[in-house]
MOPAC internal coordinates of N, CA, C and O (Angstrom, degrees):
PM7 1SCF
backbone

  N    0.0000 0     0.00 0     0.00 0    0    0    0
  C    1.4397 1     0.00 0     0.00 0    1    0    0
  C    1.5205 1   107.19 1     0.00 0    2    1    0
  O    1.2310 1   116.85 1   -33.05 1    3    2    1
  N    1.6036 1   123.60 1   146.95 1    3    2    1
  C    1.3046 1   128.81 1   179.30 1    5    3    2
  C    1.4505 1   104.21 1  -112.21 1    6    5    3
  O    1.2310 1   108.64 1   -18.17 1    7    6    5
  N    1.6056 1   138.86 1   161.83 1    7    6    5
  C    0.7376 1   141.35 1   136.85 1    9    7    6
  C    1.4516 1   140.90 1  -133.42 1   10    9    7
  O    1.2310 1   122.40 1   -90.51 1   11   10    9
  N    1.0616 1   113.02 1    89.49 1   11   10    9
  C    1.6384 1   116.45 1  -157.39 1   13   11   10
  C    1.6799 1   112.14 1   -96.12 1   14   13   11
  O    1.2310 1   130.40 1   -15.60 1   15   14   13
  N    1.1082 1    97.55 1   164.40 1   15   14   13
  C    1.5626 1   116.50 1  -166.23 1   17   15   14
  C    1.8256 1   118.24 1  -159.19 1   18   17   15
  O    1.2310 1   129.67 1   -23.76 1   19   18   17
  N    1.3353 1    98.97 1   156.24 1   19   18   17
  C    1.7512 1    96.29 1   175.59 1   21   19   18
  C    1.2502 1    85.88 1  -121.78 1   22   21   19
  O    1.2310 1   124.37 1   -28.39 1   23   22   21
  N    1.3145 1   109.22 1   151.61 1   23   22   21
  C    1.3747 1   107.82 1   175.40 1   25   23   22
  C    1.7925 1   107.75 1  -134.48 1   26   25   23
  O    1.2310 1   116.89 1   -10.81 1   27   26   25
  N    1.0593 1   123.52 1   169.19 1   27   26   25
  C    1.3527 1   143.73 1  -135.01 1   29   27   26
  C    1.6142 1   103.76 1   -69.44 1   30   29   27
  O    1.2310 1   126.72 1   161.68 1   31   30   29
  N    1.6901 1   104.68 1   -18.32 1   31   30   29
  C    1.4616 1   102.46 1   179.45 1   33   31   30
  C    1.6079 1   103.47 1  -113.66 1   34   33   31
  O    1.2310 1   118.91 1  -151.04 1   35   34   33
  N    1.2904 1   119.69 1    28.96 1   35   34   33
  C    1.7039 1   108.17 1   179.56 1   37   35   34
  C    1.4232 1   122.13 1    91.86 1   38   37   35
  O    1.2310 1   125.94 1   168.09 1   39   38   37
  N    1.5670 1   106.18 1   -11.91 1   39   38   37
  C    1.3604 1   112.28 1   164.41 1   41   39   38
  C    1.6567 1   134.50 1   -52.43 1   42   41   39
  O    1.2310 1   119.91 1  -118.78 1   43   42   41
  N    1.0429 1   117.78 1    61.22 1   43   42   41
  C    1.8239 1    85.57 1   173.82 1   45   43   42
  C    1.5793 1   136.67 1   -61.85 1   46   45   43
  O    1.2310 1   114.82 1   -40.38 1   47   46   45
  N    1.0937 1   127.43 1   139.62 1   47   46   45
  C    1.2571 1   130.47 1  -171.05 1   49   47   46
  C    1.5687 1   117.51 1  -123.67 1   50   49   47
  O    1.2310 1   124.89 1   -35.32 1   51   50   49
  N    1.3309 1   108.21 1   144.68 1   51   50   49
  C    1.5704 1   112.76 1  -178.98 1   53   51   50
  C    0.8187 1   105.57 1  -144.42 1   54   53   51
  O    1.2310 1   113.24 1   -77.86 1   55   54   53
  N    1.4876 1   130.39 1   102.14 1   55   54   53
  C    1.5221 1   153.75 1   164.15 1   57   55   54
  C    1.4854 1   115.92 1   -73.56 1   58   57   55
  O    1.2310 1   116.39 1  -109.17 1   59   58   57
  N    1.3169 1   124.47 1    70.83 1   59   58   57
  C    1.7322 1   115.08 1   177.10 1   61   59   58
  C    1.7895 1    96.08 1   -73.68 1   62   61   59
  O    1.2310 1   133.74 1   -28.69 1   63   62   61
  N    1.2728 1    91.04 1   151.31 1   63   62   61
  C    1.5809 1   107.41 1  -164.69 1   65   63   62
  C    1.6783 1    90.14 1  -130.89 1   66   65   63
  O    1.2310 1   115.47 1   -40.96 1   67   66   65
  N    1.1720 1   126.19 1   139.04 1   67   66   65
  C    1.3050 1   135.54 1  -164.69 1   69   67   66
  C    1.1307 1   114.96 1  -132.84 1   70   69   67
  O    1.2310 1   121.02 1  -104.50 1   71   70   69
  N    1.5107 1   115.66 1    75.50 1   71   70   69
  C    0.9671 1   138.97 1  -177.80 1   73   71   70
  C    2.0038 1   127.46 1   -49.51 1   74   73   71
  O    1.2310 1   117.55 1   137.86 1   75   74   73
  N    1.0735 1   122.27 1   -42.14 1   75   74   73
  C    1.2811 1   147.36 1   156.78 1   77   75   74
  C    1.4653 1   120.21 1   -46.93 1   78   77   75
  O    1.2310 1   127.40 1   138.22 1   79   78   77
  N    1.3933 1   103.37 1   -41.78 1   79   78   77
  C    1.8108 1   117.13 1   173.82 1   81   79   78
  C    1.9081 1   104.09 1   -57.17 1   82   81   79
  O    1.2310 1   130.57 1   -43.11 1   83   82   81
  N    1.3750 1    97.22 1   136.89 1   83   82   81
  C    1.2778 1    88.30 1   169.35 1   85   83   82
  C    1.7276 1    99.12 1  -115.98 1   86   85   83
  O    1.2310 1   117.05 1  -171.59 1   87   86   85
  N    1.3718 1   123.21 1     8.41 1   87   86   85
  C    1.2079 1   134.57 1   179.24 1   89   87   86
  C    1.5113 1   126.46 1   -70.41 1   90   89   87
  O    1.2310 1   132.33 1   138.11 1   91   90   89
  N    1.9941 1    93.78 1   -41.89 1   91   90   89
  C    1.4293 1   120.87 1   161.94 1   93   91   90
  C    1.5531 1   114.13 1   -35.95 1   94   93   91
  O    1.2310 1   124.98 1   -49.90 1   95   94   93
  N    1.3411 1   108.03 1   130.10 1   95   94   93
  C    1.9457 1   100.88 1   168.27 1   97   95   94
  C    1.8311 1    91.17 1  -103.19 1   98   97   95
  O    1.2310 1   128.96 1   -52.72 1   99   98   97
  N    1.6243 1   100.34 1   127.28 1   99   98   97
  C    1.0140 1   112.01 1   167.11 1  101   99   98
  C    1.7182 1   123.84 1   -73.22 1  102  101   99
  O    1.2310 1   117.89 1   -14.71 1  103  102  101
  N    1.5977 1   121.63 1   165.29 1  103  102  101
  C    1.3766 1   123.16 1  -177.49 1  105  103  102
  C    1.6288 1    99.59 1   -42.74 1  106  105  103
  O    1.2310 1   120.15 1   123.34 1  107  106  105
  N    1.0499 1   117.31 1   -56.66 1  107  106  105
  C    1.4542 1   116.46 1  -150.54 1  109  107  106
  C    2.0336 1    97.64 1   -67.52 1  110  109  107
  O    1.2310 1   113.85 1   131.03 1  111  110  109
  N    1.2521 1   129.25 1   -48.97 1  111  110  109
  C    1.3020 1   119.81 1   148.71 1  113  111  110
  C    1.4041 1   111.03 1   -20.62 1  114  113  111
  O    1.2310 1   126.25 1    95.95 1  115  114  113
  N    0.9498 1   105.58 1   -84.05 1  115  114  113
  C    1.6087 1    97.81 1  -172.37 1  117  115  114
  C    1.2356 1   140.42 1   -64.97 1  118  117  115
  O    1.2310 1   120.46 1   163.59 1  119  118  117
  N    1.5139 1   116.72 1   -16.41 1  119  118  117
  C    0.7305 1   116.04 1   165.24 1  121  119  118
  C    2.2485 1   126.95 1   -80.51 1  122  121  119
  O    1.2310 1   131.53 1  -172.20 1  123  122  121
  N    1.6684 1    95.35 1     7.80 1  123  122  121
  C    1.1292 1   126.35 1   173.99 1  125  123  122
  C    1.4421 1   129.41 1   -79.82 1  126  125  123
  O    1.2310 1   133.21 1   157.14 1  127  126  125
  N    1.4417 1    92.08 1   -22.86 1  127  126  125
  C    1.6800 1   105.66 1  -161.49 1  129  127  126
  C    1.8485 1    91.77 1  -126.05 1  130  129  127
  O    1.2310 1   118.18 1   167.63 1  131  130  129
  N    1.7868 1   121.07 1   -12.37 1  131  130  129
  C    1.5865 1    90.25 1   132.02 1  133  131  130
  C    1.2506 1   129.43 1   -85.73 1  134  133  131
  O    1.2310 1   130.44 1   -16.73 1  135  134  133
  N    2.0302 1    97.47 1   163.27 1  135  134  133
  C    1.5530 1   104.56 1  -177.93 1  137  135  134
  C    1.6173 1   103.10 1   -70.28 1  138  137  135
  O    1.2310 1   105.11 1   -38.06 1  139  138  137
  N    1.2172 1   145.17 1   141.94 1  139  138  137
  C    1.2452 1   160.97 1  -165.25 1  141  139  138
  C    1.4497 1   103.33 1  -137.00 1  142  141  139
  O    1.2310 1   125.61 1   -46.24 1  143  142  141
  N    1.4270 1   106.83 1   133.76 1  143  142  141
  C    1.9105 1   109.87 1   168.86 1  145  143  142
  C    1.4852 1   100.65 1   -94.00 1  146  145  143
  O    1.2310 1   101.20 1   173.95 1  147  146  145
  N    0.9755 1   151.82 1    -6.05 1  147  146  145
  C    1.4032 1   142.95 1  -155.34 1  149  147  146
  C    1.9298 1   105.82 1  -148.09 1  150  149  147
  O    1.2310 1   123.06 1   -18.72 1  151  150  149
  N    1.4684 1   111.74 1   161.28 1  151  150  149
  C    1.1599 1    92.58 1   148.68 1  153  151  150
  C    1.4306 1   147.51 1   -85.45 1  154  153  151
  O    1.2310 1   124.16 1   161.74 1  155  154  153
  N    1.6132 1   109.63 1   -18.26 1  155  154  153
  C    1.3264 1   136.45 1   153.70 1  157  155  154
  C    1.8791 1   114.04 1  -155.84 1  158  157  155
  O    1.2310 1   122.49 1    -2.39 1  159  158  157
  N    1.0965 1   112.83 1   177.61 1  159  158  157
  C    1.4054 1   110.74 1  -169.10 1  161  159  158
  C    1.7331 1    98.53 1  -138.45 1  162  161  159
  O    1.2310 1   124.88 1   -44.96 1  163  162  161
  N    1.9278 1   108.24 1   135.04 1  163  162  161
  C    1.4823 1   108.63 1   174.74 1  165  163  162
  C    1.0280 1   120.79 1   -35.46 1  166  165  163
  O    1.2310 1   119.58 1   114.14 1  167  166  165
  N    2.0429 1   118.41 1   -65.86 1  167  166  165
  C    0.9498 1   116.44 1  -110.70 1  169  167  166
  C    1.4673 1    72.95 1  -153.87 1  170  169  167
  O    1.2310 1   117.13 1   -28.53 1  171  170  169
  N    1.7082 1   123.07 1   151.47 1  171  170  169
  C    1.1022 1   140.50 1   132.49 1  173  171  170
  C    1.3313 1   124.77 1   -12.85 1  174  173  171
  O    1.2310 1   118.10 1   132.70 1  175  174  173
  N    1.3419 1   121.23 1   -47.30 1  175  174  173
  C    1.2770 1   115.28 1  -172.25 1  177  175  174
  C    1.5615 1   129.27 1  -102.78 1  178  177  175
  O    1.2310 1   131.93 1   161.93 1  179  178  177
  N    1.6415 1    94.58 1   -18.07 1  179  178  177
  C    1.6775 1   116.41 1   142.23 1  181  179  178
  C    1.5828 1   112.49 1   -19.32 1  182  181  179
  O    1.2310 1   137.16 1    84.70 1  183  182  181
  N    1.7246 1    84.37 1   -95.30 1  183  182  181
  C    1.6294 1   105.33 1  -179.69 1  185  183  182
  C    1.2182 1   116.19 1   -22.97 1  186  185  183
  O    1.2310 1   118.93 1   148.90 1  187  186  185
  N    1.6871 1   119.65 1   -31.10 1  187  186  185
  C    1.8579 1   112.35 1  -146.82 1  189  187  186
  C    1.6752 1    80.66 1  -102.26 1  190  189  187
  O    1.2310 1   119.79 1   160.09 1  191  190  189
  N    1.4307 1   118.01 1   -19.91 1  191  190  189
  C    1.6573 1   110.71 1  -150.65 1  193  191  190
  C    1.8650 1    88.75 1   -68.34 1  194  193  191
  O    1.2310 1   130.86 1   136.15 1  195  194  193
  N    2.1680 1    96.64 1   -43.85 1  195  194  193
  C    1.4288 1    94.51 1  -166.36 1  197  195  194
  C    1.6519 1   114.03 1   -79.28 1  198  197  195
  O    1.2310 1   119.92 1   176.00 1  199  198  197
  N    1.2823 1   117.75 1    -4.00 1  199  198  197
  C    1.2209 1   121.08 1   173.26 1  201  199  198
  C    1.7526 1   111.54 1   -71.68 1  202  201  199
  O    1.2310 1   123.38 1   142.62 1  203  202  201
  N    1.5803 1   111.12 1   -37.38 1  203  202  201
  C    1.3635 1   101.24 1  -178.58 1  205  203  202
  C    1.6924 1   121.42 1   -81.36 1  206  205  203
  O    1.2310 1   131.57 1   172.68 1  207  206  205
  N    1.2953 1    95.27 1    -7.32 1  207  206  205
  C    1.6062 1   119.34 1   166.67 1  209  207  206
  C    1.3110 1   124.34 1   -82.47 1  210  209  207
  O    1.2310 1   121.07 1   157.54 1  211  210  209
  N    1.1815 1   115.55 1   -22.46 1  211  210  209
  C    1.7901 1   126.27 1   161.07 1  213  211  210
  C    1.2626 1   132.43 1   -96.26 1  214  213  211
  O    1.2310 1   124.12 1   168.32 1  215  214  213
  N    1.4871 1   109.69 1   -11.68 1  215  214  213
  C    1.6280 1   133.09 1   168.90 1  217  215  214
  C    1.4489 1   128.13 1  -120.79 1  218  217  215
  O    1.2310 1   128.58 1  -125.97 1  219  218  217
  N    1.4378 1   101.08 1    54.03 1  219  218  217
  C    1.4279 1   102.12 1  -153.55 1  221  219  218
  C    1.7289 1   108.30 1   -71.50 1  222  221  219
  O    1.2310 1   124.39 1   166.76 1  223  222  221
  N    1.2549 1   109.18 1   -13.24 1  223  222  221
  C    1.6533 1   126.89 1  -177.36 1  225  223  222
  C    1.8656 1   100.57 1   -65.13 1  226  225  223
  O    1.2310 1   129.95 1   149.20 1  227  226  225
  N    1.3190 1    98.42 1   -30.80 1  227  226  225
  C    1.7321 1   108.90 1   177.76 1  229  227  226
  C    1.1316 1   150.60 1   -83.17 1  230  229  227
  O    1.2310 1   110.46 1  -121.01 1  231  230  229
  N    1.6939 1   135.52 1    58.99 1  231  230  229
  C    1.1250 1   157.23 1  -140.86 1  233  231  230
  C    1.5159 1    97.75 1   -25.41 1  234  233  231
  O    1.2310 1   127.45 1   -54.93 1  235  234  233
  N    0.9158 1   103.28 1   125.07 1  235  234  233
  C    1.7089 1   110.71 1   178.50 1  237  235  234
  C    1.7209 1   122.52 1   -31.23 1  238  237  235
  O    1.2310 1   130.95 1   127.42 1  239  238  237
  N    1.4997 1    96.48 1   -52.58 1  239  238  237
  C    1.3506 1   129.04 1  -166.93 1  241  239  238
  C    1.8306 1    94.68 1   -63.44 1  242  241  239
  O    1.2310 1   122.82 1   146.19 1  243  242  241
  N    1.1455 1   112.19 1   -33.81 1  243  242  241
  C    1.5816 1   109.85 1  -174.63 1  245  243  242
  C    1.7501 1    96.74 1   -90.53 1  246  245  243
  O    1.2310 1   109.29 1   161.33 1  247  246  245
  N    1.2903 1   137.67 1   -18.67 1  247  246  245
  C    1.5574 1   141.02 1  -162.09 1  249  247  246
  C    1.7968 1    89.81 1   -87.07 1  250  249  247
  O    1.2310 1   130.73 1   137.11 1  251  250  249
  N    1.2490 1    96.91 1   -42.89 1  251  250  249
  C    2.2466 1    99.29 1   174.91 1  253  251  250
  C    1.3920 1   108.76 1   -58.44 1  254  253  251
  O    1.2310 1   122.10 1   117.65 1  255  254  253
  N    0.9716 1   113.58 1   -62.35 1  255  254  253
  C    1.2031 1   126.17 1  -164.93 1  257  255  254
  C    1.4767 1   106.09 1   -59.37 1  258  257  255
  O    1.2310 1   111.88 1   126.77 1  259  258  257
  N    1.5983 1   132.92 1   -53.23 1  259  258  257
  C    1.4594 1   119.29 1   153.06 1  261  259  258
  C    1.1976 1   140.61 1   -32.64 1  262  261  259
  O    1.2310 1   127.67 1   132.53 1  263  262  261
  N    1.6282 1   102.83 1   -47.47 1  263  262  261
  C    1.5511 1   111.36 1  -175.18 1  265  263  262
  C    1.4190 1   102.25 1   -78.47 1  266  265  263
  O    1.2310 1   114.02 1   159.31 1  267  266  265
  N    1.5514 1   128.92 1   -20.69 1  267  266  265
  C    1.8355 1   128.17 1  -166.66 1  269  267  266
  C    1.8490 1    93.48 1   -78.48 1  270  269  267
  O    1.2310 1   129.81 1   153.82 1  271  270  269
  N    1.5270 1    98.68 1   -26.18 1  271  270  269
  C    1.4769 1    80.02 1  -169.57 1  273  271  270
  C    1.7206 1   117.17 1  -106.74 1  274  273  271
  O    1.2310 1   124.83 1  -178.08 1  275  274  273
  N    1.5447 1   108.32 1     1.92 1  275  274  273
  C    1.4555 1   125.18 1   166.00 1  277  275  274
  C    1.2674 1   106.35 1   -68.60 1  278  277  275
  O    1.2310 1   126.01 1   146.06 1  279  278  277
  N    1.6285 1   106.04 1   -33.94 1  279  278  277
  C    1.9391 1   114.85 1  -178.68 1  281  279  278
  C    1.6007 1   117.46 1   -89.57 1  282  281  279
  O    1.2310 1   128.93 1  -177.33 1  283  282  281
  N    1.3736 1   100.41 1     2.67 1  283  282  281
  C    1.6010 1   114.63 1  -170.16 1  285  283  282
  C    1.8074 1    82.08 1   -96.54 1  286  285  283
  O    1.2310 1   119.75 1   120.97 1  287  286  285
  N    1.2958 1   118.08 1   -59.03 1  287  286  285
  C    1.2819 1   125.96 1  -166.37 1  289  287  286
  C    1.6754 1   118.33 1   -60.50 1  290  289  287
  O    1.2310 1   128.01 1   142.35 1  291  290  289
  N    1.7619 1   102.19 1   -37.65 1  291  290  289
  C    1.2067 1    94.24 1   165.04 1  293  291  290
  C    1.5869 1   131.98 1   -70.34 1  294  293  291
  O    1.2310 1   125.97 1   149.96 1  295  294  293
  N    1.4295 1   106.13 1   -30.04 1  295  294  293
  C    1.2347 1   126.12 1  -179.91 1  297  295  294
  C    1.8653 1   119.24 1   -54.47 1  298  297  295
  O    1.2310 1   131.26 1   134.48 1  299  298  297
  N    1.5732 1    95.88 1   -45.52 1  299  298  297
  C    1.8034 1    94.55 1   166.49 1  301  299  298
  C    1.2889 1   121.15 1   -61.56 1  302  301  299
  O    1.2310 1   114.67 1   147.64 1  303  302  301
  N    1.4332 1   127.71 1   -32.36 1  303  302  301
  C    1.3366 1   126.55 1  -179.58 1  305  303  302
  C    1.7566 1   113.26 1   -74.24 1  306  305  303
  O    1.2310 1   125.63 1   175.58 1  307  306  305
  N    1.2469 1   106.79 1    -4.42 1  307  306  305
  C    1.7774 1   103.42 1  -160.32 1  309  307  306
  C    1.2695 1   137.36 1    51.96 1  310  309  307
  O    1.2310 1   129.45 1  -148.56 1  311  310  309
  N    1.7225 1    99.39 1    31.44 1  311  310  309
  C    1.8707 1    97.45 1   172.65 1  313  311  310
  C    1.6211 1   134.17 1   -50.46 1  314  313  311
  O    1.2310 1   107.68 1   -53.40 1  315  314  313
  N    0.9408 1   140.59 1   126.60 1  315  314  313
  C    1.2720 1   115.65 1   174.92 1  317  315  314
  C    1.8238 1   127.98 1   -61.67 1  318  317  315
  O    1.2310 1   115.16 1   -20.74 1  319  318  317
  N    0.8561 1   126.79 1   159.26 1  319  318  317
  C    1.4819 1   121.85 1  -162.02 1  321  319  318
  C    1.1147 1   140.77 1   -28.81 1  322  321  319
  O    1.2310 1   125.48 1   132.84 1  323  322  321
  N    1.7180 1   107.08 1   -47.16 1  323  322  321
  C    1.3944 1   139.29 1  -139.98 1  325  323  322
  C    1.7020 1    77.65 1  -101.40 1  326  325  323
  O    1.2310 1   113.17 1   130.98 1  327  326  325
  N    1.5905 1   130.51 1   -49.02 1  327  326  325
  C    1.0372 1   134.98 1  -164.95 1  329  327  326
  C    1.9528 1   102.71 1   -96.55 1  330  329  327
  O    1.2310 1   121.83 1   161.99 1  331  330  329
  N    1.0225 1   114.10 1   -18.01 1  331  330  329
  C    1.4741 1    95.96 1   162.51 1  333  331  330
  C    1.3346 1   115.51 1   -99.50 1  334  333  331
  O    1.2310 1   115.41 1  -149.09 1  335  334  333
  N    1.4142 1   126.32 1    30.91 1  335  334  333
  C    1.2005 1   124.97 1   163.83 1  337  335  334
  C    1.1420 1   109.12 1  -106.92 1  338  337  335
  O    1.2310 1   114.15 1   141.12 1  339  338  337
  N    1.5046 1   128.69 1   -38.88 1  339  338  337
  C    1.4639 1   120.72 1  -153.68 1  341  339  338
  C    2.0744 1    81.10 1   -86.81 1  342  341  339
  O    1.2310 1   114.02 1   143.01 1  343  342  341
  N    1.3609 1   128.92 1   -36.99 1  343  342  341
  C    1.2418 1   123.52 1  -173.78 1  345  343  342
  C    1.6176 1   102.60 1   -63.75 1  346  345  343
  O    1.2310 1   119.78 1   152.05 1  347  346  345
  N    1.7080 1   118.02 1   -27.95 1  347  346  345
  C    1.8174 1    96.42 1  -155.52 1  349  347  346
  C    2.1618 1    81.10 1   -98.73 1  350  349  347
  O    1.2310 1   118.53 1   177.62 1  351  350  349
  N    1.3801 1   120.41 1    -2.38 1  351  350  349
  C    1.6292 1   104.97 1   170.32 1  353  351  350
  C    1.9559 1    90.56 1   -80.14 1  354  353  351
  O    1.2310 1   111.86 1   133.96 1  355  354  353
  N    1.2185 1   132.95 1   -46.04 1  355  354  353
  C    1.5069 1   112.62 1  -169.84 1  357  355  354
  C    1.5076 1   109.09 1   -61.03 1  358  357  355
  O    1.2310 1   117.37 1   165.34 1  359  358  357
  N    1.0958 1   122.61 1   -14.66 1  359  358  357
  C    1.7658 1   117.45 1  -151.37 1  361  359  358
  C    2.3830 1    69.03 1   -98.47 1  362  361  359
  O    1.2310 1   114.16 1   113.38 1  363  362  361
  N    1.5792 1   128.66 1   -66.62 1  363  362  361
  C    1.1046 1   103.02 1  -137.55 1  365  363  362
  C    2.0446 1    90.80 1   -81.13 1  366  365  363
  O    1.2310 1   115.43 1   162.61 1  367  366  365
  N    1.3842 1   126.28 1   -17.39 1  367  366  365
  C    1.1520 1   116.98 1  -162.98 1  369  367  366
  C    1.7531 1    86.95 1   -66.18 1  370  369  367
  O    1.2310 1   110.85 1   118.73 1  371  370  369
  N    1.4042 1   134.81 1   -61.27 1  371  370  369
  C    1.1745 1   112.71 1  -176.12 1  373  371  370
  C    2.0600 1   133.00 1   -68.79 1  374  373  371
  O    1.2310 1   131.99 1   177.65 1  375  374  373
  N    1.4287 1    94.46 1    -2.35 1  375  374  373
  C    1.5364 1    82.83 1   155.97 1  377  375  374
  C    1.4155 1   122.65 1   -84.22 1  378  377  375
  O    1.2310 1   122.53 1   145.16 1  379  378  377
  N    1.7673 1   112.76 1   -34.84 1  379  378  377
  C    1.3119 1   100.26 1   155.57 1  381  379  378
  C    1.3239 1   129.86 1   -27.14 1  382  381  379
  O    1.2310 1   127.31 1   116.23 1  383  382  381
  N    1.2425 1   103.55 1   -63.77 1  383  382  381
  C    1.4240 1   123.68 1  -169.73 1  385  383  382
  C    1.4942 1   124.27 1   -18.68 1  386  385  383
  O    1.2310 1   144.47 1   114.87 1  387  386  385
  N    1.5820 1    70.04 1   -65.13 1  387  386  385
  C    1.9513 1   102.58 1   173.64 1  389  387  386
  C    1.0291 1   129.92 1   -65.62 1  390  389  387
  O    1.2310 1   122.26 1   160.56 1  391  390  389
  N    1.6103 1   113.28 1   -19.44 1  391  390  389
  C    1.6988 1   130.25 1  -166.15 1  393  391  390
  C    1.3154 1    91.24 1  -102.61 1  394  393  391
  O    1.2310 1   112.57 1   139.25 1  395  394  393
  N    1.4743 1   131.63 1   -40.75 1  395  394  393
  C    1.5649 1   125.89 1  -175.46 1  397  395  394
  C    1.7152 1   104.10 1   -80.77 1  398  397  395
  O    1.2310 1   119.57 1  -179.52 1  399  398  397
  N    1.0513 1   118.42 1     0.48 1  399  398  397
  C    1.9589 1   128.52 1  -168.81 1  401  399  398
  C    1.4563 1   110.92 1    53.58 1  402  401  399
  O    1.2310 1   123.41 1  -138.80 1  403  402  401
  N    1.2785 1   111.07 1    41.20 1  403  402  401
  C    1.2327 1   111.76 1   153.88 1  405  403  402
  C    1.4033 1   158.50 1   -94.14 1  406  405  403
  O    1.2310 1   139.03 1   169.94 1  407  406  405
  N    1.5499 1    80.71 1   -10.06 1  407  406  405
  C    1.4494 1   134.69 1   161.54 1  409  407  406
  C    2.0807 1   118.46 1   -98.21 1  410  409  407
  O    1.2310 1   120.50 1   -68.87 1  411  410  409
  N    0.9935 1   116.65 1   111.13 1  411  410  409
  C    1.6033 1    86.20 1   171.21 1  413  411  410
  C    1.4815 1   109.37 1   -85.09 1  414  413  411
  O    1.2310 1   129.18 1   -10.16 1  415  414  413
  N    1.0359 1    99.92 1   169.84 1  415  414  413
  C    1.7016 1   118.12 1  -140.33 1  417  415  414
  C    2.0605 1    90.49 1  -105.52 1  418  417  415
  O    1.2310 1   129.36 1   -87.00 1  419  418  417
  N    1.0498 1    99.57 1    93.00 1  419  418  417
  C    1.8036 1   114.12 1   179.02 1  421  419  418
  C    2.0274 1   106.18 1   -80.32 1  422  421  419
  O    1.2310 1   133.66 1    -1.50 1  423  422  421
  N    1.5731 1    91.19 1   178.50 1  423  422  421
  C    1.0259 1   106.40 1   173.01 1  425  423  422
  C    1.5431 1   125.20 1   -48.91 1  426  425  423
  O    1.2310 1   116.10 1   -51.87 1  427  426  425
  N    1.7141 1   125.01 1   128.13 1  427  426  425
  C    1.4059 1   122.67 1  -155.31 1  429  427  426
  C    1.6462 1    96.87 1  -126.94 1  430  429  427
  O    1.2310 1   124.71 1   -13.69 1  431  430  429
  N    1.4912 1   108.57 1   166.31 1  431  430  429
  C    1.3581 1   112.43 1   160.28 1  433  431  430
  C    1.2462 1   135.63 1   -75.20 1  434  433  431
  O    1.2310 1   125.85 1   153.30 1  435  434  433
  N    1.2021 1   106.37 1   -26.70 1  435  434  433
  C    1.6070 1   120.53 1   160.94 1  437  435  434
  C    1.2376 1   134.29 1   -88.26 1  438  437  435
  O    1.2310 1   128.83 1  -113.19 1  439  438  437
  N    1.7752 1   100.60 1    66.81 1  439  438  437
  C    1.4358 1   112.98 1  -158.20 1  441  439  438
  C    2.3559 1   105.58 1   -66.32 1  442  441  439
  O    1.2310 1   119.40 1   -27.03 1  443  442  441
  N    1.0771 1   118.75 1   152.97 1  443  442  441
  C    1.5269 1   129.57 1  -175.24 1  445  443  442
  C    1.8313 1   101.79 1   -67.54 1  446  445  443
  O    1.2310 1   111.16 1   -46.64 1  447  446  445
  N    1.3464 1   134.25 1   133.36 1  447  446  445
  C    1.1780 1   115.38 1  -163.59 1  449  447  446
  C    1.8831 1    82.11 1   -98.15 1  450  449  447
  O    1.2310 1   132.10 1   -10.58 1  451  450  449
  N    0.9934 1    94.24 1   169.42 1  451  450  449
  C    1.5691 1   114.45 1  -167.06 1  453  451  450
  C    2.0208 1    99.10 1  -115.09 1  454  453  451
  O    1.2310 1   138.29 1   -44.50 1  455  454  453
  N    0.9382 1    82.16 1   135.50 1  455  454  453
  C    1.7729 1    78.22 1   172.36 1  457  455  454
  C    1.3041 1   116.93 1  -108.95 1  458  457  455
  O    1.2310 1   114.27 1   -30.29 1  459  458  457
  N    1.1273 1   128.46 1   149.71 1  459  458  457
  C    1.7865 1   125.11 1  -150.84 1  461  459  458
  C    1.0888 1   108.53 1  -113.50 1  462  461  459
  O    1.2310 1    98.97 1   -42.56 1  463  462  461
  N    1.5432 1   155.41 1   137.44 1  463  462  461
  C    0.8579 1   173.30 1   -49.06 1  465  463  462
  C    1.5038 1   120.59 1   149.28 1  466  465  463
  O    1.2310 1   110.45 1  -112.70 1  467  466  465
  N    1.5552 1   135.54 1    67.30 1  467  466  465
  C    1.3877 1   136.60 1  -166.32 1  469  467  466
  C    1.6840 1   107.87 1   108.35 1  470  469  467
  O    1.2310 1   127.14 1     5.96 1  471  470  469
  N    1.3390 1   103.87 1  -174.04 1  471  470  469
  C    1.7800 1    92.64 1  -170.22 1  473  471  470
  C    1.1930 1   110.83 1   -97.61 1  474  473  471
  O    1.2310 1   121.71 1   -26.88 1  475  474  473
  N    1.4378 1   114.34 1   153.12 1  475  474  473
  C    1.2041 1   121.29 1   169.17 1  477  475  474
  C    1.9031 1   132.84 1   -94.78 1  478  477  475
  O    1.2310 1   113.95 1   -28.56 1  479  478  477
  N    0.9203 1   129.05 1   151.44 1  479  478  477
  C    1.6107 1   125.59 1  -174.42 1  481  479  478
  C    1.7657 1   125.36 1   -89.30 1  482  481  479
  O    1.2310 1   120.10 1   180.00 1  483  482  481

């Protein structure tokens, strides 16, 4: 299965999902092996209250701005609620993650462009 998207900064993305693999760790894996305060959360603003309560090292103003764009991200795909919440808390609890260094910070989509050195063809 593919699932592609443009997203709000020019990104396109193509997520093939490999359904057949039994090697694959599915969402629900992973979303197992983050630490979670809850078992799920209503509301958008839940999530951010307990997010600023679990990242307290993390200026608030940067904890919004994760979760607006975990909810930006869920929002292009058209999840329904219940499932773009528990997906847009995995997408912002691990940028936290990474932003508080609790996470080390891996390979990204928004790779640094490199500037080249002599001519090109």
């Amino acid at each position: 299965m593919v699932a592609s998207g443009l997203f709000g900064n020019g990104l396109h993305v193509d997520i093939v999902i490999d359904v057949l693999s039994s090697e694959r760790q599915t969402t629900s894996d992973a979303a197992e092996r983050l630490p979670r305060c809850c078992s799920h959360h209503d509301d958008w603003a839940t999530l951010s209250e307990h997010l600023v309560v679990e990242f307290p090292e993390i200026a608030i103003g940067d904890i919004v701005r994760e979760v607006r764009r975990a909810k930006g991200a869920v929002d292009q795909v058209s999840l329904d609620e219940p499932d773009a919440l528990v997906t847009g808390e995995l997408i912002a609890r691990h940028q936290l993650s990474m932003l508080s260094g609790r996470l080390a910070e891996v390979a990204r989509l928004d790779p640094e462009r490199h500037t080249r050195t002599g001519k090109t063809r």
